[in-house]
Backbone as a chain_set.jsonl record, in Angstrom:
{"seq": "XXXXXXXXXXXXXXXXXXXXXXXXXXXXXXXXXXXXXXXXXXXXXXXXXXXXXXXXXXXXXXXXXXXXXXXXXXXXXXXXXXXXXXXXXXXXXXXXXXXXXXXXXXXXXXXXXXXXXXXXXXXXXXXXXXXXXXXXXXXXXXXXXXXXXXXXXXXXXX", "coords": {"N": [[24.235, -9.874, 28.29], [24.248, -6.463, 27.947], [21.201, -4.174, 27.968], [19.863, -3.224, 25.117], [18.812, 0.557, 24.074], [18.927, 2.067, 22.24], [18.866, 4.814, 19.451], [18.72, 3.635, 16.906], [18.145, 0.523, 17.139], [17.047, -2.58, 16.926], [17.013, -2.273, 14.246], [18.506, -3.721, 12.021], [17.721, -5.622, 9.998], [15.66, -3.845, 8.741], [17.122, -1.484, 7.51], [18.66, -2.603, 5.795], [19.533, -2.998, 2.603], [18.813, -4.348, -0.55], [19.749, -7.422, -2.259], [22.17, -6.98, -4.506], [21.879, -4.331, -4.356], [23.627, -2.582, -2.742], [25.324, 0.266, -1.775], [25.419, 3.672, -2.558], [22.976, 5.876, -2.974], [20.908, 6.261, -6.09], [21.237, 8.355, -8.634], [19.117, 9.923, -9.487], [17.26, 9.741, -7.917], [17.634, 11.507, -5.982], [16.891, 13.712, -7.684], [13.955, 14.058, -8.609], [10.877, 16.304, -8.509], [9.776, 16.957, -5.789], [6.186, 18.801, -4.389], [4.277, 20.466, -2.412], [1.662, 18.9, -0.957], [2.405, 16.556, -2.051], [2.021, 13.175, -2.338], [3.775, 10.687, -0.414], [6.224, 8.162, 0.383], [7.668, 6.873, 2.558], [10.944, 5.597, 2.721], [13.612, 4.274, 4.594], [16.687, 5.177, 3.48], [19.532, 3.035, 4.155], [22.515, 3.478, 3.656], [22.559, 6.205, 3.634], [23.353, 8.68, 6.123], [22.578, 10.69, 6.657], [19.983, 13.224, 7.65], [18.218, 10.836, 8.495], [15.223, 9.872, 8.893], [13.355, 8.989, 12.408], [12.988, 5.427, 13.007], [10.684, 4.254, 13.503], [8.577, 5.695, 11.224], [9.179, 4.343, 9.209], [8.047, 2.835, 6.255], [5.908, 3.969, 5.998], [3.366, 5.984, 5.225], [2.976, 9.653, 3.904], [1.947, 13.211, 3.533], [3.114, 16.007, 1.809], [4.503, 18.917, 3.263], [6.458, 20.798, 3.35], [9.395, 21.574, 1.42], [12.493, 22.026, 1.151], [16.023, 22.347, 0.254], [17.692, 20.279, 0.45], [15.817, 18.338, 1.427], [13.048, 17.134, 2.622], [9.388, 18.004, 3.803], [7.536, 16.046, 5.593], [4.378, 15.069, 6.675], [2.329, 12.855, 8.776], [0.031, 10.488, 9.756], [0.293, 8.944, 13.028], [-0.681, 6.455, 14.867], [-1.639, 6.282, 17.822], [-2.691, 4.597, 21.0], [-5.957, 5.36, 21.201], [-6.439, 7.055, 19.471], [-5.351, 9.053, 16.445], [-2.322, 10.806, 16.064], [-1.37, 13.886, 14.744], [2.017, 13.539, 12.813], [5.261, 15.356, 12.188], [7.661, 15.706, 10.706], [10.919, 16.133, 9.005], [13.01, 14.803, 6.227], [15.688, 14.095, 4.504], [15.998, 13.594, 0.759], [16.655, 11.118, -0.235], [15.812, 9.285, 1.548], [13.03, 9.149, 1.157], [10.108, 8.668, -1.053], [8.212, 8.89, -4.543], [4.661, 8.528, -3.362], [2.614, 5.566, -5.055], [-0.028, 4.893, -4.332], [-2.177, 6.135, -5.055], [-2.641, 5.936, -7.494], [-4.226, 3.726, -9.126], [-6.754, 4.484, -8.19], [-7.111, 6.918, -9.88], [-6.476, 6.611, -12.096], [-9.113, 4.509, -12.35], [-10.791, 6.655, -11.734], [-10.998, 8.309, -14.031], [-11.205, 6.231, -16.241], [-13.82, 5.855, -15.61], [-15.115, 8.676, -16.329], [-14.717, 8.554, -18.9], [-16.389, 6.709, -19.466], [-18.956, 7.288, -18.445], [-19.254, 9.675, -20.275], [-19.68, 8.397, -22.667], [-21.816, 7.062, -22.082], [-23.439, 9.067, -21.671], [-23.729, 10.501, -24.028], [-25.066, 8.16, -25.717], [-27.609, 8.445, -24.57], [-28.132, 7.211, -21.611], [-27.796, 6.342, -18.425], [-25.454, 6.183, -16.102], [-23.765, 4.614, -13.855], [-21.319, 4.653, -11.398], [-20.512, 3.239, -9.055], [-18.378, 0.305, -8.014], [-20.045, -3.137, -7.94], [-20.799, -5.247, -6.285], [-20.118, -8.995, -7.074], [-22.716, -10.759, -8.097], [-24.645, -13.615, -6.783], [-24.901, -16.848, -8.274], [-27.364, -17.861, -10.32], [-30.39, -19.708, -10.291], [-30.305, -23.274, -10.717], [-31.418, -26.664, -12.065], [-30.401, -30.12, -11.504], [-30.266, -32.476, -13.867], [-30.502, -36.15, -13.738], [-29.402, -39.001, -15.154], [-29.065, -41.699, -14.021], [-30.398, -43.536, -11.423], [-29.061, -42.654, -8.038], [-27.295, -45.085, -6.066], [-27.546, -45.969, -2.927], [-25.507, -45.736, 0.063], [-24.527, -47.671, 2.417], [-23.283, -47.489, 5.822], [-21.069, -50.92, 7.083], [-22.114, -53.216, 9.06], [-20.663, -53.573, 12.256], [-18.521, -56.371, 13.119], [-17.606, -58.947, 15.348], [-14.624, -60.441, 15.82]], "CA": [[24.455, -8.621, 27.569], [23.077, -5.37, 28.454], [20.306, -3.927, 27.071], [20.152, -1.638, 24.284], [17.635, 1.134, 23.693], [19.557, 3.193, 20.891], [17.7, 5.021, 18.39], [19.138, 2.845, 15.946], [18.214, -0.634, 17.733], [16.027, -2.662, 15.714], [16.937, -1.707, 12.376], [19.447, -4.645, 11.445], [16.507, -6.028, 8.808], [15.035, -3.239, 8.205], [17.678, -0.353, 6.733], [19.322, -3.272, 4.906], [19.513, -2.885, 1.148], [18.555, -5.291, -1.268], [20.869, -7.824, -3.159], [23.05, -6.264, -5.642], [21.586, -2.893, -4.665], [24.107, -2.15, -2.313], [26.083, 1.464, -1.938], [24.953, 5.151, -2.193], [21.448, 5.99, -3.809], [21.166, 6.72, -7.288], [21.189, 10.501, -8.537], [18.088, 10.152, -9.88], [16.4, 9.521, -6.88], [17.603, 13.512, -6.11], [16.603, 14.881, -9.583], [12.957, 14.122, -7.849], [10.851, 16.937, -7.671], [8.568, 17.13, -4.72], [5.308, 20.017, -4.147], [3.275, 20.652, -1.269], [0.18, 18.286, -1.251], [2.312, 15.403, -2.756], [2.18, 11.698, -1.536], [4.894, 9.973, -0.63], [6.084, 6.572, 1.037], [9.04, 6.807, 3.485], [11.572, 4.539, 3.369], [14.613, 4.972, 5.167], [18.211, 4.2, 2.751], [20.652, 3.119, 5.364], [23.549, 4.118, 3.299], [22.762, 7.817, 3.573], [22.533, 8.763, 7.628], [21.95, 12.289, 7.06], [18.92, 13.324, 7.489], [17.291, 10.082, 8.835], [13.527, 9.837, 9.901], [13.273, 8.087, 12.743], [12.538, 4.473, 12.618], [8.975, 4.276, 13.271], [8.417, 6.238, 10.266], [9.711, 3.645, 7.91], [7.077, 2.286, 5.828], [4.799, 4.756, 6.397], [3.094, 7.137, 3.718], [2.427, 11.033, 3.85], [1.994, 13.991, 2.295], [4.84, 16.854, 1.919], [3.92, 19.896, 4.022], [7.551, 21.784, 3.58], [10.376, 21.636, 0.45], [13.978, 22.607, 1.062], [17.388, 22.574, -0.785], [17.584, 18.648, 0.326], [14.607, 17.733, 2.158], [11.533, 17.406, 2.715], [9.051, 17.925, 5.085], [6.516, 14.846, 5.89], [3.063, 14.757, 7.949], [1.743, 11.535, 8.572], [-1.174, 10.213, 10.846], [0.396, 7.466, 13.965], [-1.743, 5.389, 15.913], [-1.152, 6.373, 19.328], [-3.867, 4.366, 21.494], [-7.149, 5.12, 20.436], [-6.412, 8.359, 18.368], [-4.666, 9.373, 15.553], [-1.698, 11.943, 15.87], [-0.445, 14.113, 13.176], [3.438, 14.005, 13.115], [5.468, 16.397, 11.214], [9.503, 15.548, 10.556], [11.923, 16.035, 7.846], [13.828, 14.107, 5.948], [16.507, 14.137, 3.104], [15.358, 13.272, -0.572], [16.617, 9.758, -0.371], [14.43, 8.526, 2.53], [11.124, 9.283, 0.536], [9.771, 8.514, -2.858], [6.993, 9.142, -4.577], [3.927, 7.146, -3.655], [1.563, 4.432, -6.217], [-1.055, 4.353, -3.895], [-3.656, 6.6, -5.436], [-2.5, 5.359, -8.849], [-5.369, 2.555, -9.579], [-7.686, 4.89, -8.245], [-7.145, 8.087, -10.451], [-6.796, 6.012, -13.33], [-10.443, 4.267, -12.555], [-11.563, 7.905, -12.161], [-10.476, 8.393, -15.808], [-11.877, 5.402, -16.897], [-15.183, 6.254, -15.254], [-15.115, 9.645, -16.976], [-14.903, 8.214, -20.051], [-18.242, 5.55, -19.691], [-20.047, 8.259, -18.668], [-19.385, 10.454, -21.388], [-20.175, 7.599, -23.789], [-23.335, 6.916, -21.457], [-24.582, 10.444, -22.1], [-24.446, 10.56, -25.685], [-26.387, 7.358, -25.924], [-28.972, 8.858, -23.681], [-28.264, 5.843, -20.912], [-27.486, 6.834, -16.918], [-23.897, 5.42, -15.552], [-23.408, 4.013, -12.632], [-20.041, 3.794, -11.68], [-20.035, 2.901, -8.346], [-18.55, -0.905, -7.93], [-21.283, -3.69, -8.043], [-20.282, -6.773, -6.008], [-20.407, -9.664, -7.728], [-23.878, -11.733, -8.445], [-24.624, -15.144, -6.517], [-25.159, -17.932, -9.033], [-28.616, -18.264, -10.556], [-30.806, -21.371, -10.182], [-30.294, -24.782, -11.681], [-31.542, -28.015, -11.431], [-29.615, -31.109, -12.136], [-30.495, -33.721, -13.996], [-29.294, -37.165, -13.429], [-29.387, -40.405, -15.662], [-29.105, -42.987, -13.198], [-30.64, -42.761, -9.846], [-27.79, -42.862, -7.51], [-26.702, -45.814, -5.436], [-27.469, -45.865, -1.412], [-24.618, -46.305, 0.736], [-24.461, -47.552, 3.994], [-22.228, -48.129, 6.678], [-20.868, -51.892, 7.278], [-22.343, -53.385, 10.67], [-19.222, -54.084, 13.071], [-18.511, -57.855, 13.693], [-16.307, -59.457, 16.336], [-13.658, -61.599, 15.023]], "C": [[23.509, -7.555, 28.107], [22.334, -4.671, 27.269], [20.67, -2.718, 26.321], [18.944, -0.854, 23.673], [18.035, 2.516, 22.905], [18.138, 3.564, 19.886], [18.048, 3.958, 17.338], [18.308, 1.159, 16.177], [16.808, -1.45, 17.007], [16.348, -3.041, 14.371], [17.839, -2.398, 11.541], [18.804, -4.85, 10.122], [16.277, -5.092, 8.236], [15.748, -2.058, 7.452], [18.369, -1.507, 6.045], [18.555, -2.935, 3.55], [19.328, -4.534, 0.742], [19.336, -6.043, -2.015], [20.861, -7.087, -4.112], [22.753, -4.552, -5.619], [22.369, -1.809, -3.271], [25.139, -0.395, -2.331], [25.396, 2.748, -2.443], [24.075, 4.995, -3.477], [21.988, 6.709, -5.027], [20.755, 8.446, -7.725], [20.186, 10.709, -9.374], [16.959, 9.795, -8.888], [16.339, 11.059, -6.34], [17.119, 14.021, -6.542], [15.106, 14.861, -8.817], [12.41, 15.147, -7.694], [9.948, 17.022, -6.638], [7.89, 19.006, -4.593], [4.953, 19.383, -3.171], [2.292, 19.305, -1.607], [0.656, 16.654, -2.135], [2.254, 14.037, -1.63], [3.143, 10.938, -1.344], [5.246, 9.024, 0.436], [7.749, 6.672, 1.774], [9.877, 5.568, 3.465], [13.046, 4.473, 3.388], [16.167, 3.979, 4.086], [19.082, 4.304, 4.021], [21.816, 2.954, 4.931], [23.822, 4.984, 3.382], [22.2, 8.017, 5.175], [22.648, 9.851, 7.844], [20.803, 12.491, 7.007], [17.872, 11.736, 7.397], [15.873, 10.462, 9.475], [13.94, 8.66, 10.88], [12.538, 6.52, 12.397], [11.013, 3.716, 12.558], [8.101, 4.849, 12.152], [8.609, 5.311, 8.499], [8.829, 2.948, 7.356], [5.9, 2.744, 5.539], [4.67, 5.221, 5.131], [2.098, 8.251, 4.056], [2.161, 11.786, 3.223], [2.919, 14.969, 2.78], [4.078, 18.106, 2.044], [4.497, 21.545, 3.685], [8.808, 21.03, 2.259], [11.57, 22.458, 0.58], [14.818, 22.042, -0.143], [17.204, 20.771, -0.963], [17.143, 17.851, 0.865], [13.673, 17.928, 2.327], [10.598, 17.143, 3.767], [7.813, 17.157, 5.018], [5.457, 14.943, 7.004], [2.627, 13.465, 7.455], [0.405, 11.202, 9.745], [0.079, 8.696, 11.992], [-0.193, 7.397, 15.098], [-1.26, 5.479, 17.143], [-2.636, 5.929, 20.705], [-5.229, 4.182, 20.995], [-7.67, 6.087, 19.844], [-5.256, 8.365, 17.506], [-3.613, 10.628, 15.556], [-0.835, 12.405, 14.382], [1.422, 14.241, 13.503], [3.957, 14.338, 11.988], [7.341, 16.022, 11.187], [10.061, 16.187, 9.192], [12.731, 15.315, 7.28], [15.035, 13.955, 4.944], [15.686, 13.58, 1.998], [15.325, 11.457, -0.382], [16.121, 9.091, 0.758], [12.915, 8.467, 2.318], [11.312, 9.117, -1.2], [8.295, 8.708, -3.342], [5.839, 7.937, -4.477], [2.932, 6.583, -5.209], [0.194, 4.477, -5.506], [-2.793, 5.277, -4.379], [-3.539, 6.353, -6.996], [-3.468, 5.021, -9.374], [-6.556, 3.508, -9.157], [-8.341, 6.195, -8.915], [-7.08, 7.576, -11.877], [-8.605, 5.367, -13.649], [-11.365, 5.574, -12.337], [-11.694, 8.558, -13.692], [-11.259, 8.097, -16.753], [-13.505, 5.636, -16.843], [-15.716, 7.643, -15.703], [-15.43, 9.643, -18.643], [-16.021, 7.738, -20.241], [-19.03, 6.285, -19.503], [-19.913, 9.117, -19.412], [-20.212, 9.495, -22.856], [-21.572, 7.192, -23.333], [-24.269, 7.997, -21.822], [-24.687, 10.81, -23.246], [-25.116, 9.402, -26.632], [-27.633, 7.523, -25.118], [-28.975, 7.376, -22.318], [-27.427, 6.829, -19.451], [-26.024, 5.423, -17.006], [-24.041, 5.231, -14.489], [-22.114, 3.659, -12.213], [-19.225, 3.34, -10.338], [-20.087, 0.894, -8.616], [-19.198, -1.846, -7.424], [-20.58, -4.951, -7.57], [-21.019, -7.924, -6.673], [-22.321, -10.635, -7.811], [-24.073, -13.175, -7.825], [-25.211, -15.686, -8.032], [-26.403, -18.008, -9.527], [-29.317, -19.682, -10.598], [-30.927, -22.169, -10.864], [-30.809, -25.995, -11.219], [-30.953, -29.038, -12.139], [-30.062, -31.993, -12.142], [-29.784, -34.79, -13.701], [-29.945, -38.478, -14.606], [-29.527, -41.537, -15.173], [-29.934, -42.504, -11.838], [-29.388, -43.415, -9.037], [-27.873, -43.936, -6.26], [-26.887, -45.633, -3.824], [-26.359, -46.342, -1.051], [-24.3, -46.332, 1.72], [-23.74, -48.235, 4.838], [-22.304, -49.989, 7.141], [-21.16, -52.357, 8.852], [-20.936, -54.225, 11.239], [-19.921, -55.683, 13.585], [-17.278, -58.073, 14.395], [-15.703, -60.348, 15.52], [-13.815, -62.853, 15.933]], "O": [[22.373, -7.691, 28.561], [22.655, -4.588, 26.083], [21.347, -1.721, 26.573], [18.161, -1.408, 22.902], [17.558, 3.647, 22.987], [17.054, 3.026, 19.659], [16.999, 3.394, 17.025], [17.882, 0.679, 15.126], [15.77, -0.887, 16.659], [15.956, -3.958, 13.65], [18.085, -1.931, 10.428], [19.296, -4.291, 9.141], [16.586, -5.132, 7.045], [14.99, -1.509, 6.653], [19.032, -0.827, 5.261], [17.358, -2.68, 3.414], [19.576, -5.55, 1.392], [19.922, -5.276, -2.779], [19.871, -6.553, -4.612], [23.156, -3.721, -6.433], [21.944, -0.72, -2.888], [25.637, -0.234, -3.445], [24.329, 2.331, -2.895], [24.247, 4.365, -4.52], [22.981, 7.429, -5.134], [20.143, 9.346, -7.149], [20.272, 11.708, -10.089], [15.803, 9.598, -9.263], [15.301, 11.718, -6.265], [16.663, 15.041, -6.024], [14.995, 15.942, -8.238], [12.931, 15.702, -6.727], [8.908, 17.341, -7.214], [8.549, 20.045, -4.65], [5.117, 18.191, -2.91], [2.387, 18.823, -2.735], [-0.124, 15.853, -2.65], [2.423, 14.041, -0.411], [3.468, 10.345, -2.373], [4.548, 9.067, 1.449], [8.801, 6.466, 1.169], [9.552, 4.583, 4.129], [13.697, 4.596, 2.351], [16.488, 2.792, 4.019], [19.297, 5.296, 4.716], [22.502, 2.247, 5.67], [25.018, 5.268, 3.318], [21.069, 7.696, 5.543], [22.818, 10.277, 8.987], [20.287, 11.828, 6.108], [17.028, 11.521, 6.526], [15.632, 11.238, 10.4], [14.59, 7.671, 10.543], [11.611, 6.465, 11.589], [10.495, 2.907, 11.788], [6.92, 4.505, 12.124], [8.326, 5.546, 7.324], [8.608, 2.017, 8.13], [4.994, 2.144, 4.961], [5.426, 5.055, 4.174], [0.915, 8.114, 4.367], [2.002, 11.435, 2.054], [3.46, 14.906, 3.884], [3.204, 18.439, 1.243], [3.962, 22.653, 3.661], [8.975, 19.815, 2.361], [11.581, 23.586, 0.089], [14.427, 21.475, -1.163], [16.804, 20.132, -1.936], [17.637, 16.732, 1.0], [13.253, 19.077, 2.194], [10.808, 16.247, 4.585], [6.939, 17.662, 4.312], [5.79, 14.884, 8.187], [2.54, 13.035, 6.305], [0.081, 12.095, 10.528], [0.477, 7.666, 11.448], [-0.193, 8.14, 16.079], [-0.403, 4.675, 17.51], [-3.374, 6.788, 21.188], [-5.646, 3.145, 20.479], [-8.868, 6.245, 19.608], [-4.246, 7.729, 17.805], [-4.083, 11.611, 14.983], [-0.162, 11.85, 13.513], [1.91, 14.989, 14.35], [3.526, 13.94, 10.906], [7.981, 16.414, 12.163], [9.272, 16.745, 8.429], [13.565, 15.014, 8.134], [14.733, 12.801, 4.642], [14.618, 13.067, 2.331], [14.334, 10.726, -0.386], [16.138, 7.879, 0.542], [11.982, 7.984, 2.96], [12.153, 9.324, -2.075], [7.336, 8.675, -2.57], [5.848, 6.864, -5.081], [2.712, 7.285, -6.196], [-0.758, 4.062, -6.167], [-3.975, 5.063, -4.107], [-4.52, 6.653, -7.676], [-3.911, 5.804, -10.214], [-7.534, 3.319, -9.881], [-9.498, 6.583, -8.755], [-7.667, 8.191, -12.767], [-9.248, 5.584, -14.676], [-12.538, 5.571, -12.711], [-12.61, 9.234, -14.162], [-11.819, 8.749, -17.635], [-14.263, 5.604, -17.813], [-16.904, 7.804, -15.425], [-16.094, 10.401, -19.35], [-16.754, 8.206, -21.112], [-20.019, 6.244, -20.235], [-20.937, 9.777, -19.239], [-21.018, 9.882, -23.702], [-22.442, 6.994, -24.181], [-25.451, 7.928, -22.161], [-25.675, 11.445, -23.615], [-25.544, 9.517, -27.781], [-28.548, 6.699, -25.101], [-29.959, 6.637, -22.286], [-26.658, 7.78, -19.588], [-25.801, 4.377, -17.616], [-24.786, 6.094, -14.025], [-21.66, 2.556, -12.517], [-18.018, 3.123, -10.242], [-21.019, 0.23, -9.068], [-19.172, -1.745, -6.198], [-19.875, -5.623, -8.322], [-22.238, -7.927, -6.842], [-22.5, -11.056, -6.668], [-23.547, -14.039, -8.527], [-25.871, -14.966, -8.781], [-26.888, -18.615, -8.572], [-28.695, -20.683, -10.953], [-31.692, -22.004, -11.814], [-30.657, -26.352, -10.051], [-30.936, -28.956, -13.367], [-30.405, -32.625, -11.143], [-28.593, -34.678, -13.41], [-31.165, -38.637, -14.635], [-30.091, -42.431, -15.803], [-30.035, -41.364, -11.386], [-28.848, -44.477, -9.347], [-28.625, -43.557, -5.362], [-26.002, -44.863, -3.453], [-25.964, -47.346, -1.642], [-23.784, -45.354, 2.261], [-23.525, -49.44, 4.708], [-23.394, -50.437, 7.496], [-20.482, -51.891, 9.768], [-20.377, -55.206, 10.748], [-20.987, -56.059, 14.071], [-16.184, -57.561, 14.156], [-16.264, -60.948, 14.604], [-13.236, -63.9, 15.647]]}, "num_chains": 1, "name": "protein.A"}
């Protein structure tokens, strides 16, 4: 067979849909709205092939630069050697979603907002950077019996 170096080529696995979640994206994936400065996680529906990102893009996560009628415009950082380039595309609504990934950490900003408020009206300093865990403190173990020597059987010829 001859070779194939389509833009497409590749992407058997990867634009596949998920059991039972076959056929055109839901219209609440549209309703969506995206601003400037938001975060979002590319990932390409290969039911809708308007407005594809290319495939190197799939998986990825940016922030939104540019907002049209029905797309949006994506910068991302890719690893090209031993620098970082910014790349800038577009894509339709249903190839991006919003990302989770600063989720856990805007919530423990929250949380850490809170302890130190309750820290400063007991007169007590916060600390709220995370404190790796503690090795073990020292024990000594008793024993009841003294324990048993055991030593290897000397080899005999038959």
């Amino acid at each position: 067979m001859p070779h194939s170096h389509g833009r497409k080529r590749g992407t058997r696995k990867m634009f596949k849909k998920a059991f039972r979640l076959h056929g055109m994206a839901k219209p609440s994936q549209t309703l969506i709205t995206y601003r400037r400065g938001d975060i979002v996680d590319v990932k390409i529906d290969g039911s809708q092939h308007k407005g594809q990102p290319y495939k190197t893009f799939h998986g990825k996560t940016g922030t939104v630069f540019n907002v049209t009628a029905s797309s949006v415009g994506v910068e991302l950082l890719k690893p090209v050697k031993h620098r970082l380039i910014t790349k800038r595309f577009h894509a339709r609504v249903e190839h991006v979603r919003p990302s989770s990934s600063r989720k856990d950490f805007l919530e423990r900003v929250q949380q850490n907002d809170l302890k130190r408020k309750e820290a400063r009206e007991k007169g007590e300093t916060y600390h709220p950077k995370r404190q790796p865990t503690a090795p073990k403190g020292a024990f000594t173990v008793k024993m009841e019996e003294i324990p048993e020597m055991i030593m290897p059987r000397k080899f005999e010829y038959l």
